[in-house]
BAVODREN-526652 format. One record per atom (N, C-alpha, C): x, y, z. Coordinates in steps of 0.1 Angstrom, whole numbers, plus 5000, padded with zeros to 4 digits. Example, Ala and Ser with C-alpha at 12.3 -4.5 7.8 and 13.67 -1.06 7.14 Angstrom:
BEGIN
513249435078/512349555078/513249675078/512849785071/513749895071/512950005079/
***
This chain:
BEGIN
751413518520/751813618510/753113678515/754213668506/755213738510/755113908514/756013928521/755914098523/756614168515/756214298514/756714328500/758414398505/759114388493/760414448492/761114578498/762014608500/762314788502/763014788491/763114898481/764214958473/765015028477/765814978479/767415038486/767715168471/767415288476/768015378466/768915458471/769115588469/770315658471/769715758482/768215738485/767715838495/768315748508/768115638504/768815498516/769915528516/771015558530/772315578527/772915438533/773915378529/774815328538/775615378542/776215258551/777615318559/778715198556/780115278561/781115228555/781015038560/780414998566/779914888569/779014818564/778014858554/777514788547/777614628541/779314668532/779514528525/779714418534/780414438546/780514338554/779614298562/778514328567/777314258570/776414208560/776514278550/775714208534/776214068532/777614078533/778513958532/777913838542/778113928554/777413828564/775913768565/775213808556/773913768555/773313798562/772813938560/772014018572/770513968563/769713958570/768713938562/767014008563/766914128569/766214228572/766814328573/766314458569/766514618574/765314668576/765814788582/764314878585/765714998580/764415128578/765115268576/765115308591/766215408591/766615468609/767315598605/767115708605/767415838603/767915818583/767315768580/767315758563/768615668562/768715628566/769815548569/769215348570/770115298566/769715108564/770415068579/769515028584/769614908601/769314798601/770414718597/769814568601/769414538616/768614428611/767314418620/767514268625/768114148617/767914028613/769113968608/769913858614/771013808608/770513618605/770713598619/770213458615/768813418619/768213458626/767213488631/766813558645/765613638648/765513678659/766213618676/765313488672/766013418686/767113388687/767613338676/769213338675/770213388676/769713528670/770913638670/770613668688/769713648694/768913698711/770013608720/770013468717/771013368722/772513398723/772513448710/774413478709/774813598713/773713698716/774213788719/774013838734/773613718742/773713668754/774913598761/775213488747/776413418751/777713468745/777913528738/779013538732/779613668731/779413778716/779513918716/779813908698/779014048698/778514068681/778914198683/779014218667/779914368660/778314378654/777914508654/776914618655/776714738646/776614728634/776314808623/775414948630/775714988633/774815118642/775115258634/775815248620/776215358613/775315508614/773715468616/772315518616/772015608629/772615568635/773115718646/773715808644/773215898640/774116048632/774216118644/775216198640/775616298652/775616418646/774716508657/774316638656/775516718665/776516788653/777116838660/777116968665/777716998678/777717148683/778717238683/779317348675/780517348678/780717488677/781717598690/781717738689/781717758707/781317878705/781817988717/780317898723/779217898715/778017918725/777817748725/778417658721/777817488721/777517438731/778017488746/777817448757/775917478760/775617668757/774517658756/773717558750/773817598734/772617568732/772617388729/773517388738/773717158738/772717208752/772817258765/771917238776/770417328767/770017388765/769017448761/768017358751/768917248745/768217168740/767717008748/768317018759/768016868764/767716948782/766816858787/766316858803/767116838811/768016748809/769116718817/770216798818/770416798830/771316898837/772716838827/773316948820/775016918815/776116948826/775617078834/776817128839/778117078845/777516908846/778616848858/779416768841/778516748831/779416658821/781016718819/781616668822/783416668816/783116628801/784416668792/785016638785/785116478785/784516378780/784916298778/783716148785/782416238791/781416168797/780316178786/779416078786/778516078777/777216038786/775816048780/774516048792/773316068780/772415958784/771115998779/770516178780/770116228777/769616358773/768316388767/767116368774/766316348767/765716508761/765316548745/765616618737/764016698736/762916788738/761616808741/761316918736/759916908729/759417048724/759117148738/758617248738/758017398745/757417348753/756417208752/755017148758/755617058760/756916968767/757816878774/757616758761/757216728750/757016628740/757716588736/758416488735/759516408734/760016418717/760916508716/761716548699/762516408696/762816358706/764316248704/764816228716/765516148722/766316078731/767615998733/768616128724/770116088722/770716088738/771616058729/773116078742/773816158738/774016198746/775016348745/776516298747/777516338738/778916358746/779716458744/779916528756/780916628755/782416588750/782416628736/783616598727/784816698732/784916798737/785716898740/784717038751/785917088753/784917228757/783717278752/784417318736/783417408730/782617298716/782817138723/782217138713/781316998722/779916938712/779316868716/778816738711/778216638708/777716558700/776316478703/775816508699/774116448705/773516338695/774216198698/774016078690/772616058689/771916078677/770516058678/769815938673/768215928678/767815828677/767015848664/765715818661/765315798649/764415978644/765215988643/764216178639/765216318637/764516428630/765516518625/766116618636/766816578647/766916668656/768116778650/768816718635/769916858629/769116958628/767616988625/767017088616/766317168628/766017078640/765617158658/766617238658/767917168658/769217238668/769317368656/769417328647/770417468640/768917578637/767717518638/766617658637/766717738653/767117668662/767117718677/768617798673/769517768669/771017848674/770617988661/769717958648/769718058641/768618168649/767718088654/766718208662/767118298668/768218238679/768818268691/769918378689/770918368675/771618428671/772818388677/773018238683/774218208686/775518188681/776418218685/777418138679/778318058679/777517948669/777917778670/777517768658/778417638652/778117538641/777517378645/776317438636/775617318639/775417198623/776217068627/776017038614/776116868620/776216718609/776816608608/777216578607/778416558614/779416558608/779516358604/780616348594/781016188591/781316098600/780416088609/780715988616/779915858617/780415728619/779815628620/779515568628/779015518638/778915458651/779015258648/779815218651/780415068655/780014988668/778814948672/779014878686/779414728687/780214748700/780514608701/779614568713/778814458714/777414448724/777714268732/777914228739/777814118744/778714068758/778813948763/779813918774/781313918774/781713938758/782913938757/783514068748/782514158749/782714288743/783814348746/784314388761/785714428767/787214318759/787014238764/788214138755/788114178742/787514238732/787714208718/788114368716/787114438724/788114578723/789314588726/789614538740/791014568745/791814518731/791714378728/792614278717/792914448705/792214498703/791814598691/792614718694/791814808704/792714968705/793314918717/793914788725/794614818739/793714778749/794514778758/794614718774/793614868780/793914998776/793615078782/791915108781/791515038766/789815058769/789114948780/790014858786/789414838801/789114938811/790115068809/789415138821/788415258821/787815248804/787115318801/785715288809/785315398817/783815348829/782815388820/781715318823/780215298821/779615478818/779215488807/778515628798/779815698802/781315658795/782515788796/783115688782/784015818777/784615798760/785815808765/786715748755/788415828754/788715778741/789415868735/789915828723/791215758724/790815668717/791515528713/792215508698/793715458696/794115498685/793815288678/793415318662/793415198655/793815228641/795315158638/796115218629/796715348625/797015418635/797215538643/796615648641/795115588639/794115698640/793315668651/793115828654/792015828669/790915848664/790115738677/788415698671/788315738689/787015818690/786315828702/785915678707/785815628715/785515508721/784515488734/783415438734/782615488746/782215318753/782015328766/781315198771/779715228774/779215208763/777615238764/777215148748/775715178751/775315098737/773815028738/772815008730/771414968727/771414808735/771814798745/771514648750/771814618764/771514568773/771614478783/773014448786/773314408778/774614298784/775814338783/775914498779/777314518782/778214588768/778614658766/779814678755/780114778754/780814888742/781514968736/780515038724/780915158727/780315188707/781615288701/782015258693/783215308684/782415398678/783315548676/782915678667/783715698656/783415608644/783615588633/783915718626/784815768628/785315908616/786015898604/786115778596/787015738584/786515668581/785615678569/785215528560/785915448553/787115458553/788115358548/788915318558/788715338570/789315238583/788015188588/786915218585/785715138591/785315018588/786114948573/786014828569/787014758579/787914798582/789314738582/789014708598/788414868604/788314838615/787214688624/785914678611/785114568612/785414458614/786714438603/787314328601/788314298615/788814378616/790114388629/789014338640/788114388645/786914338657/786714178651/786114138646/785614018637/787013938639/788213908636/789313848638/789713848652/789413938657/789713928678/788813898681/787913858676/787113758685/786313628683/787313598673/786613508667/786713358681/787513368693/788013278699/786313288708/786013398712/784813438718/783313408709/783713318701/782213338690/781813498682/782513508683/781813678671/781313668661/780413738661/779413748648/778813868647/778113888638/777514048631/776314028641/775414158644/774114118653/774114248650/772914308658/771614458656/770914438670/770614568673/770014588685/768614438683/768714378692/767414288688/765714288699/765114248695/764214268697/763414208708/764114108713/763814018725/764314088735/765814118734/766414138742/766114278749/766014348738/765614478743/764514518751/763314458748/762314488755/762214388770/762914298770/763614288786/764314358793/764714438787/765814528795/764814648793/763714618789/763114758793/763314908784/764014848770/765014998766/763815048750/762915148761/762415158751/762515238736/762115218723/762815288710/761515408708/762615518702/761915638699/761515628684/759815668684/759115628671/758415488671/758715438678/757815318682/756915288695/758115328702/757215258721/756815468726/757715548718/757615688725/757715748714/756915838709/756715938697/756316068707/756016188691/756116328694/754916358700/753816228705/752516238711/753016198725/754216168730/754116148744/755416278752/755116298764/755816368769/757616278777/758016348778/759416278785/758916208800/758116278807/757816208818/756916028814/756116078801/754915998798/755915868793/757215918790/758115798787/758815708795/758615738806/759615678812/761515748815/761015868811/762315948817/762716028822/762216018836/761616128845/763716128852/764216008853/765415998856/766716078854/765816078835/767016168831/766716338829/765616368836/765116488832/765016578849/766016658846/766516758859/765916838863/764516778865/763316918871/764017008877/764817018885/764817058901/766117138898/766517158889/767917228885/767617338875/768717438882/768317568877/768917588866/768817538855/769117528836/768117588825/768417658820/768017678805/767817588795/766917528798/766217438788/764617418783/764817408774/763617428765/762517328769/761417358773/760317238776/760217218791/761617248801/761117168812/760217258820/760417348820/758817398828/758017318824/757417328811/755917228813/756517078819/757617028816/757716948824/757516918842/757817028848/758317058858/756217068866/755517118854/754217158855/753616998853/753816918847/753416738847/753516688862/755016688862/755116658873/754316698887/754516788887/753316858900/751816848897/751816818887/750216778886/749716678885/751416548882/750816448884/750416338872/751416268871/751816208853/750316158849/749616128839/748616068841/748615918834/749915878826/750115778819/751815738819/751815638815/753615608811/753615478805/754915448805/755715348795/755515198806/754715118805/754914998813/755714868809/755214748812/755814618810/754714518812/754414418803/753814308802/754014188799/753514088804/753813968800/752113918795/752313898782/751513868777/750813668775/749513618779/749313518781/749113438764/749113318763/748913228754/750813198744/750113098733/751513128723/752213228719/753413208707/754013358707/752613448696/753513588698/752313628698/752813678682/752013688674/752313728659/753213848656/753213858643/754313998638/753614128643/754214208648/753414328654/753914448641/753314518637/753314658630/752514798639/751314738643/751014868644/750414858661/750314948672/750314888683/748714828688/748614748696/747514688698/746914708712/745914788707/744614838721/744514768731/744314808743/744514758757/743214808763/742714748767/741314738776/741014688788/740114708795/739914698812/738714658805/737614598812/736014558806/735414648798/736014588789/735414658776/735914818772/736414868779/736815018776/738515018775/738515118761/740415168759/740915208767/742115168777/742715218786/744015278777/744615168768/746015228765/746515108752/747515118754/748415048742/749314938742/749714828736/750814778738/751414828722/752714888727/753214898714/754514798706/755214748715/756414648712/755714508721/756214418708/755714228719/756614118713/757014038721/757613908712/757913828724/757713688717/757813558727/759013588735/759313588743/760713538751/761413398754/762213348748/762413178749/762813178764/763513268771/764113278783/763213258790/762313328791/761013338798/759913268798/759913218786/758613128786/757613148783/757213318777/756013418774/756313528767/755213538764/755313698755/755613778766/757113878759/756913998766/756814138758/756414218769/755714398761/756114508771/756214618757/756014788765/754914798762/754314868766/753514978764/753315058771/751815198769/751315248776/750015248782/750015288797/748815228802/748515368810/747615408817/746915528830/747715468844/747815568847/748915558864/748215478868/746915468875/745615378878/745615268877/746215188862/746515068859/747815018858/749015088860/750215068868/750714958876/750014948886/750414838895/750414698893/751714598900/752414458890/750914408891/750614318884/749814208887/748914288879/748614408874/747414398872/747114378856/745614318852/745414248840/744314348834/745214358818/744314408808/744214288797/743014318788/742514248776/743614338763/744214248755/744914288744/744514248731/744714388723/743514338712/744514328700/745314168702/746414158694/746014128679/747114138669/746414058654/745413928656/745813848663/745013738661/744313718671/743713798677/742613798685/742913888701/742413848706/742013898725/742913838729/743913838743/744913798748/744813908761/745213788773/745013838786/746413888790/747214008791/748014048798/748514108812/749314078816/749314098828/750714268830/750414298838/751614428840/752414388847/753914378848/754914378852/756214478855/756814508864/758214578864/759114508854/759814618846/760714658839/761814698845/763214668839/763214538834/763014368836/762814318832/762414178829/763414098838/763214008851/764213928857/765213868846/766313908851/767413828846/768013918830/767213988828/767714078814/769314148811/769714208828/770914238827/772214158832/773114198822/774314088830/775514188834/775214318835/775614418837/776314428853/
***
């Protein structure tokens, strides 16, 4: 039985990039902040291949930016994320992970400090505009909190640097790992960052003109055509080798930031105003009781997953696998999920109660040998 349809309506927004991936024969979307994400160009494993060997232009329009802007943005951008800002300059960008009162994971953007007084917190799949601006109205701050028009462009692969440089310049070579600079293309300045949803390396362009976001697609797509370029989306193999897990799938508003796996980016130990990390700070000392693992799952590939599949020790629910798919690289299914600290350790085997039956998994460190080319 075929799966049924989406109706692309007007609640569905696109982005100035649309027609040219349409063109390109994207051939799956999912919704992502009300917003169309391709998912699917030529196929999973294929688009996984090329975007290993080669380097792909990245429709990422679907990351909206919550902006911050005023006397007070510096606050309430730290008041809303765990991680310490203080040290961010002008022009660095950083995971931020975003938490209710009770440390519960709201979102998991990246922050970049656009200017002094202003901020940008690229978000992942949820309404964090309607958090920030009910916190700055509570508070009585003053700052503008809004979305502004921006698009996000990634360029993701081994040859990502070359096709940028070819584009805005020689100078976004010296742009370092989670830092921006604005870069001129047709003598407009686009923010330019070296970060992005993947393993292997690239750029994500801050799309502020929808009539240079065609041109600009096109201009990437023509520089690289010597490198193989082609259209591609965060994919699905790839990702969960690198361990990069997605918010609303692998980590929802039922898990805490520690319980996710982001104890890294969360600045217990720093003396900041921010919302949630006490009870954070209260997990930790008492002692995580669950988190985000890694599996390699035994037998063939393993079917279409939708909803996550129960994990068991003899006979009793320990936890979840929530993300799975074959690895051609690897030779096996791999997975995130969640499992009890207790069942943590490599090697150890739970029963998975996949669509098509029971499957022996085993736990592994994250990420996956060989995932980064970083």
């Amino acid at each position: 039985m075929n799966a049924p349809g989406l109706a692309i309506t007007r609640r569905l927004r696109s982005t100035p990039f649309s027609s040219r991936i349409e063109a390109a024969g994207v051939k799956t979307y999912t919704v992502y902040n009300h917003m169309l994400l391709p998912t699917q160009f030529r196929g999973v494993e294929e688009d996984y291949h090329h975007l290993r060997s080669a380097v792909q232009v990245w429709d990422v329009g679907c990351e909206r930016q919550v902006e911050l802007a005023g006397p007070d943005a510096a606050r309430l951008a730290q008041m809303l994320t765990v991680r310490d800002l203080r040290k961010f300059e002008v022009g660095r960008c950083g995971y931020a992970p975003v938490v209710d009162d009770d440390g519960f994971l709201i979102n998991d953007p990246v922050a970049l400090r656009v200017a002094d007084d202003r901020w940008w917190f690229s978000v992942s799949d949820s309404d964090v505009l309607l958090w920030a601006g009910g916190i700055a109205r509570g508070m009585q701050l003053d700052v503008t909190v809004r979305e502004p028009e921006v698009w996000p462009l990634a360029v993701q692969g081994p040859f990502a640097e070359d096709v940028v440089a070819a584009v805005f310049g020689e100078s976004a070579r010296a742009i370092r790992f989670f830092r921006f600079a604005p870069l001129e293309f047709k003598g407009h300045s686009m923010l330019v960052a070296r970060s992005g949803w993947s393993a292997q390396g690239g750029f994500e362009i801050y799309v502020d003109d929808a009539e240079l976001g065609g041109l600009l697609y096109d201009a990437l797509i023509d520089a690289g055509q010597q490198y193989g370029i082609g259209p591609g989306c965060p994919n699905l193999i790839e990702r969960i080798e690198a361990g990069l897990i997605t918010y609303g799938t692998d980590a929802t508003r039922s898990d805490t930031a520690l319980e996710a796996g982001l104890l890294r980016y969360c600045s217990l130990d720093a003396p900041i105003d921010a919302i949630g990390i006490d009870a954070l700070r209260r997990q930790r000392d008492a002692g995580v009781s669950r988190r985000i693992c890694g599996f390699m799952i035994e037998g063939d590939r393993v079917p279409h997953q939708r909803n996550p599949w129960p994990a068991s020790v003899g006979g009793e629910a320990v936890g979840e696998v929530t993300s799975a798919v074959w690895s051609p690289r690897l030779g096996t299914n791999v997975a995130l999920g969640m499992l009890p600290i207790d069942h943590l350790a490599p090697g150890t085997q739970v029963v998975v109660s996949c669509t098509d039956g029971e499957r022996v998994a085993t736990v592994v460190d994250v990420p996956f040998p060989g995932s980064s080319q970083r």
